[in-house]
N, C-alpha and C positions, 0 to 999 in steps of 0.2 A: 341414535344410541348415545345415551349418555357416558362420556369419558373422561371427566373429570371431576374433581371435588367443587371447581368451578362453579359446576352448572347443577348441582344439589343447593336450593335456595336454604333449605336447613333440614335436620336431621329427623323433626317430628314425623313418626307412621313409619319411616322408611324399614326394611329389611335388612339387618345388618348380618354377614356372617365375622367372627374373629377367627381368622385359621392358623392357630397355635397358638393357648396362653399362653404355655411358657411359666420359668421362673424365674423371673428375672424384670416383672412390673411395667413392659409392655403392655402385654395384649392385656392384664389387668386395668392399666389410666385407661387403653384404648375404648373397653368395655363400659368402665364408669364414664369418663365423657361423656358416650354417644346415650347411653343407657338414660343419664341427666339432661340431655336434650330429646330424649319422646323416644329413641330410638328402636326398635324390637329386635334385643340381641340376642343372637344363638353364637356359641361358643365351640370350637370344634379342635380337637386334638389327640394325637395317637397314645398320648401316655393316659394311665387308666386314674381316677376320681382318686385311690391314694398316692400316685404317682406325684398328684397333684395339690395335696392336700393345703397345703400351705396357701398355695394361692386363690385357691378355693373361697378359704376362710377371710381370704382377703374381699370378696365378692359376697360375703355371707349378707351386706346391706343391701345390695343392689339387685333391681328385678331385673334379672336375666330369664328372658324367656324359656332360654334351652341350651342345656349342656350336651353336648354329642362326645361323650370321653373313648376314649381307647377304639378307634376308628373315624374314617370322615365319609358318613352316609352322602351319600348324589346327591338328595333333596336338599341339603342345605346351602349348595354350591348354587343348583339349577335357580332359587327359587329367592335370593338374594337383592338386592338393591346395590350394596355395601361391602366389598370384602377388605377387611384388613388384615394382609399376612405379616404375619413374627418375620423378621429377618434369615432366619435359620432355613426358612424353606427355599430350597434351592429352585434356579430359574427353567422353566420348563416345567411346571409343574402341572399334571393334566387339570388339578383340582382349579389352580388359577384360570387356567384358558376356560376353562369349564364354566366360569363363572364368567369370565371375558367376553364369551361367544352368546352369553345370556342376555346379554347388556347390562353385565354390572358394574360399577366402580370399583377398580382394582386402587387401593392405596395402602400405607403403612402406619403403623405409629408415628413414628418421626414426621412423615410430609401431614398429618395431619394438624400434630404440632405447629409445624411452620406454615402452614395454613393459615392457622388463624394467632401469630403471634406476631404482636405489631415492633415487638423488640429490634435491635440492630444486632447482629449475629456473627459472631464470631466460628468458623465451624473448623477443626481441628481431623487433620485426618494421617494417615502414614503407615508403614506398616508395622516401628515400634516407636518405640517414646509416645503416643497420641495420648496416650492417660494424663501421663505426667506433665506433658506441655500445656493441657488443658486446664489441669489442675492448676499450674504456675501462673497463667494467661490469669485464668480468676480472682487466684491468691493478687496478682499484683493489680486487677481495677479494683477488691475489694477493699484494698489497705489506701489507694487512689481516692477513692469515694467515699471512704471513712473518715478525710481528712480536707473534704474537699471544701471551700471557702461555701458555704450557702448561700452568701451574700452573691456572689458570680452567678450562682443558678436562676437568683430573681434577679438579677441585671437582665440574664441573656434570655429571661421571659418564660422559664420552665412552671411547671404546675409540679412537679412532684420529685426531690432528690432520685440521681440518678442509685443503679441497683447494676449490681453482677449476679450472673445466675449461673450454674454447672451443671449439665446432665448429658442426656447422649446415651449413648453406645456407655459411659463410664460408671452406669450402675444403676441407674432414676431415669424413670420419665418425669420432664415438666410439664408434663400434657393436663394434672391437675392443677396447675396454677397459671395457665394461660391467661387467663382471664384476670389477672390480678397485672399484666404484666400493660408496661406504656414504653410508648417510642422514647421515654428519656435511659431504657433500662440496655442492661447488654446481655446477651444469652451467647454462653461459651456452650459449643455441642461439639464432644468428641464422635466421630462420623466412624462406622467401620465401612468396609467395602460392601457389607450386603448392604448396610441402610444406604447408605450412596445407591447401590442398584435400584435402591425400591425407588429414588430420584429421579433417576435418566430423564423419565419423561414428562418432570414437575417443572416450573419455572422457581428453582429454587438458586438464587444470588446471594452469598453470604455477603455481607459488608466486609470483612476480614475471612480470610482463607488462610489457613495454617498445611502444609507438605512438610510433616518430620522428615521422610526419608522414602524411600523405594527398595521394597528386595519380594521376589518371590514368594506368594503365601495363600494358604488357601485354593490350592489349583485343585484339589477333590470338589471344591466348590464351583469355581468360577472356570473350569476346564482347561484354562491357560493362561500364562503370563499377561497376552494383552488384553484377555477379558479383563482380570485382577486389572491392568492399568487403565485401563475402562471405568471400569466403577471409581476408582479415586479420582479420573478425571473430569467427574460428574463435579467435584466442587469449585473446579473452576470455573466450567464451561459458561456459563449462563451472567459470569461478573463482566461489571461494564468497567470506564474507566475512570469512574468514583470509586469503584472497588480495589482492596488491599490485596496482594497474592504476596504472601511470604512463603520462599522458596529457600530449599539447601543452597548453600552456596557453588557446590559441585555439582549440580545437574544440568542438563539441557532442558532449558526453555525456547520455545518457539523457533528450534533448530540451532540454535547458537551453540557452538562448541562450548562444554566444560570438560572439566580434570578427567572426567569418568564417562567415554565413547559406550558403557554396555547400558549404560541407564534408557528407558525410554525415554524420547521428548515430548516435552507438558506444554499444551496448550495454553499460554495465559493472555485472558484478553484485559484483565485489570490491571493496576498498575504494580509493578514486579518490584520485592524488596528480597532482600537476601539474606542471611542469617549464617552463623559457621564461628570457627577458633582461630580462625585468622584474617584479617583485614585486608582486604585486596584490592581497598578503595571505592568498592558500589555504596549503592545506596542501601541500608540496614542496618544491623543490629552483630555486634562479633565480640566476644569474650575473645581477647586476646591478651594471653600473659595475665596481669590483675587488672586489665581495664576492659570495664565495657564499652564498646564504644558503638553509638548511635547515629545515624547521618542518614538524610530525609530532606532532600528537595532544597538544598542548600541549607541546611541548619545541620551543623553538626557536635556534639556533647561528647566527652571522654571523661568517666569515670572511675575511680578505683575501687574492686569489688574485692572481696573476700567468699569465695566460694562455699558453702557451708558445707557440713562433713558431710549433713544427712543426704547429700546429693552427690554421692562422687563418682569420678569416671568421666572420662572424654564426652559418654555421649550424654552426660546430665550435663555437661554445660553448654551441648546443642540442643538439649530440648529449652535449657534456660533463654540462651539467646536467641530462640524461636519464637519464645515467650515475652519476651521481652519487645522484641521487633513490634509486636500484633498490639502490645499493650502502650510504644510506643505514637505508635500513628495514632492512638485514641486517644490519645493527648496525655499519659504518664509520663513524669517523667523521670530520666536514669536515676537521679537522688531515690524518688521513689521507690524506684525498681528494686536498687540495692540495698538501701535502709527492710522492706519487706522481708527479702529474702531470709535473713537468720529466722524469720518465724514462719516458715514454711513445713510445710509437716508430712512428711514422703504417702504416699498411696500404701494399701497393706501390700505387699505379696511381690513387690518390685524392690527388688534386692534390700531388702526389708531386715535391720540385724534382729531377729528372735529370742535369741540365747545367749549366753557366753561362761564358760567355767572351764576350770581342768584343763587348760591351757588351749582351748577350743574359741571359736567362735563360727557359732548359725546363721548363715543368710537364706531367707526364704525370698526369691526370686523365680514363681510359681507363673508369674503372668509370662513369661521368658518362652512365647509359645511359635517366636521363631527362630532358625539357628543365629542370625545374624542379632537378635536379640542376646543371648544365650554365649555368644562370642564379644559381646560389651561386655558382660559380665564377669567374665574369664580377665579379659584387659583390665578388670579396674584394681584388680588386688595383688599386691607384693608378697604377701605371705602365700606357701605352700598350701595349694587349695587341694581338696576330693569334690570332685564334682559328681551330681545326681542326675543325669541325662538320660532322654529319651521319653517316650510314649508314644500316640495315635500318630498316624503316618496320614500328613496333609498334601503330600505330595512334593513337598519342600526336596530340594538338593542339599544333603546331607555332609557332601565332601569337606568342604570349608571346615564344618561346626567338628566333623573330627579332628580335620590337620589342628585345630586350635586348644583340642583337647592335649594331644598329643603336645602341642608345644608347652601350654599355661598348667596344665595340672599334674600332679604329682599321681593320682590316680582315678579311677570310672567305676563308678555301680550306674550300668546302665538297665534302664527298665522298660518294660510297653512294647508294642507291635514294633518301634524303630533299634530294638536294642542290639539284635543280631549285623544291622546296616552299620551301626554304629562302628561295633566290633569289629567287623570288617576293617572301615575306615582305619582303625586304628592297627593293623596287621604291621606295617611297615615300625613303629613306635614299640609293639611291642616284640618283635625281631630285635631289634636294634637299642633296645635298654631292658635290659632287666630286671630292675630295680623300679619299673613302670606295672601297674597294677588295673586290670580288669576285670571286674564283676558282672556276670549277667544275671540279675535278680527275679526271684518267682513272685513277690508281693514287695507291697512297699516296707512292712517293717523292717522284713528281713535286709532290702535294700538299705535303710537307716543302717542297721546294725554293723553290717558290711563296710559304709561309707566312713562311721565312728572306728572302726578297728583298723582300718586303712589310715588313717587322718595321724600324721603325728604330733605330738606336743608343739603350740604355736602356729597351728594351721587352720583355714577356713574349712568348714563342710556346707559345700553350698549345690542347693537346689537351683539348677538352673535350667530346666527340661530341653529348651530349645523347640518342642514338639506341642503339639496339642493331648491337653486330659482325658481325653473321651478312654473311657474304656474301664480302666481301672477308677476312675474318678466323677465327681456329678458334675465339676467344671473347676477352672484351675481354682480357685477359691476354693473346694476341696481339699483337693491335695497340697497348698500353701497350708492349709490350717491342720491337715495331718502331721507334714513335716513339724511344724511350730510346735503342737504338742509333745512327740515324741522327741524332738529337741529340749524342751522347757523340761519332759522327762528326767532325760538321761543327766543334764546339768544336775536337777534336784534330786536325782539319787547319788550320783557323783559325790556329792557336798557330803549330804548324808552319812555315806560311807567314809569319812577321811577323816 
């Protein structure tokens, strides 16, 4: 039985099923790849041809054998070579096994990716900040490699200037430029927990390993915390000790006590660096005060840095020094690091300022899809905030992200399946001030409107869900770009009127 991509010598003739485009350019690269090496692809997913329309039209070049839309017939499981599933489909899937028991190859976008990409690999994984760290990690080799001596490249005997590349879980496949890429190049991949699952059973060793952090998330998916600590453990497991592991500075590795006994402990079998806001002497990367300071195998650098605005909050400057660590061992260096930074350019929808008038200012902070997410964000602002909380119920514990409401904000328009949990949380807060303000909203506008009329002169209105989009929304990029309008709105009729 064949069980690996291993032992498929190449993809001409084979059977291929994709089980779920999807919107989001997956199962799209996955299709054009395999489809550009001989492949016979059939396409299979439960939402219907206009559901899908957009990525459709994306495939409008490519011969794809067969669309199987708005259900997934037997025959395309039983009768397969090839399955590549979307990440979205959760594990236990009859349709997987179904194809498993067949003797198919079960793999993913992503491992097919790293299949065939001779790149060094940076993979970025955690349960918040992962965007943003990855983003930072690229921004700093690209400014690295834009300035890098040429003359060193042909000393040290390269055929092609080195390259920084970004994709992942954080919006693109690289899966159509594999083929352009060389071992001189570096591929930063923000990893969620399900592409990690699709992993488990890959031989997949990033060169660099990035762990922003750990908290509970996705347990509708992954059934329980130590599955979720499962899947992210997938990116260390398989590093040797040429390989990088940047870790929180507060967790348990390899059994070693830290600050925080609740955390689970991370297997690392690479070589462990640290990262964090304060210096406690390891080896890594720490924004402490205004210096960065870096130290690596007896070489140590202290720099002074100027934090940039568009990055604020405690925990932007542990995704920076996350960032920073990973880009360090690749040989940037701090001058680098910090020189880049002021031209760094924030990701949309992550505390994002949108608007501002009438003594107001918008933050759209949409990607905010867990509480402890959603609780940075509350920390980062001095002025009198209205926060917009809530949505789809991932199974997350909610308690915290109230007690924080209840502390940081002046008042709640909370919305979505988590709105009434919310309320709840907040029963003691609003007992005990009056002058504390809750909304349970029936759509988002109305919610806007609510949050604006609550909000006094000189205060934020900030979206910060804490919760996942589903429901009211087609993904948080939605509902970020809902908020954004009806923000951009109310400023420009504001003006208007006065």
């Amino acid at each position: 039985m064949t069980t690996s991509l291993d032992q498929l010598a190449n993809y001409d003739g084979i059977r291929v099923t994709i089980l779920g485009l999807g919107r989001f350019g997956g199962g799209i690269a996955a299709a054009r790849f395999l489809a550009s090496r001989g492949a016979i692809v059939t396409v299979t997913d439960m939402r219907t041809e206009a559901e899908l329309a957009e990525s459709l039209t994306a495939l409008a070049d490519v011969e794809i054998h067969r669309f199987a839309l708005g259900g997934h017939p037997a025959d395309v499981f039983e009768t397969c070579d090839l399955l590549v599933v979307n990440p979205a489909v959760k594990p236990g899937s009859p349709h997987v096994e179904q194809s498993r028991s067949a003797g198919a190859v079960v793999t993913s976008e992503i491992e097919l990716f790293l299949h065939h990409c001779p790149a060094r690999v940076v993979g970025v994984t955690g349960s918040n900040g992962k965007s943003t760290t990855a983003a930072l990690t690229h921004h700093f080799l690209q400014h690295h490699f834009l300035h890098h001596d040429a003359a060193d490249e042909a000393r040290a005997g390269a055929t092609a200037p080195p390259r920084s590349f970004l994709g992942g879980n954080i919006g693109h496949s690289l899966l159509p430029i594999v083929d352009q890429l060389t071992t001189n190049d570096v591929v930063v991949l923000e990893l969620s927990s399900f592409q990690l699952h699709s992993l488990k059973d890959a031989h997949f060793a990033p060169s660099v390993a990035i762990v922003t952090n750990f908290a509970a998330n996705h347990l509708d998916w992954h059934g329980t915390v130590d599955e979720y600590h499962a899947a992210k453990q997938v990116l260390l497991s398989r590093q040797s000790s040429v390989d990088v592991a940047v870790m929180p500075d507060d967790c348990p590795v390899n059994r070693l006590a830290f600050a925080d006994e609740d955390q689970p402990t991370w297997r690392v079998r690479g070589r462990c660096l640290h990262f964090g806001i304060s210096d406690g002497g390891e080896d890594g990367v720490f924004l402490e005060g205004n210096l960065l300071i870096a130290r690596v195998a007896g070489r140590e650098d202290a720099v002074r840095v100027s934090l940039p605005r568009q990055l604020p909050g405690e925990h932007s400057a542990k995704n920076i020094a996350a960032a920073a660590c990973a880009a360090f061992v690749l040989g940037v260096t701090p001058m680098t690091i910090v020189d880049s930074l002021a031209s760094f350019q924030p990701l949309p929808h992550r505390l994002e300022l949108v608007s501002q008038g009438n003594g107001r200012k918008f933050y759209n902070d949409s990607v905010a899809t867990t509480p402890e997410s959603a609780i940075a964000a509350l920390r980062t602002f001095r002025e009198p905030v209205v926060i917009i909380a809530g949505g789809s119920d991932k199974g997350s514990n909610l308690t915290s992200f109230a007690n924080e409401i209840g502390r940081n904000a002046v008042a709640a328009v909370l919305i979505g399946d988590t709105a009434l949990t919310l309320k709840a949380g907040l029963h003691s807060k609003l007992s005990s001030d009056p002058g504390f303000s809750v909304v349970v909203a029936d759509d988002f506008e109305s919610a806007f409107r609510h949050a604006v009329a609550l909000s006094p002169e000189g205060s934020i209105v900030l979206l910060s869900p804490g919760c996942a989009s589903y429901g009211w929304f087609r993904d948080f990029r939605d509902r970020g770009d809902q908020f954004t309008k009806l923000a951009q709105a109310w400023v420009r009729c504001e003006s208007e009127t006065q």
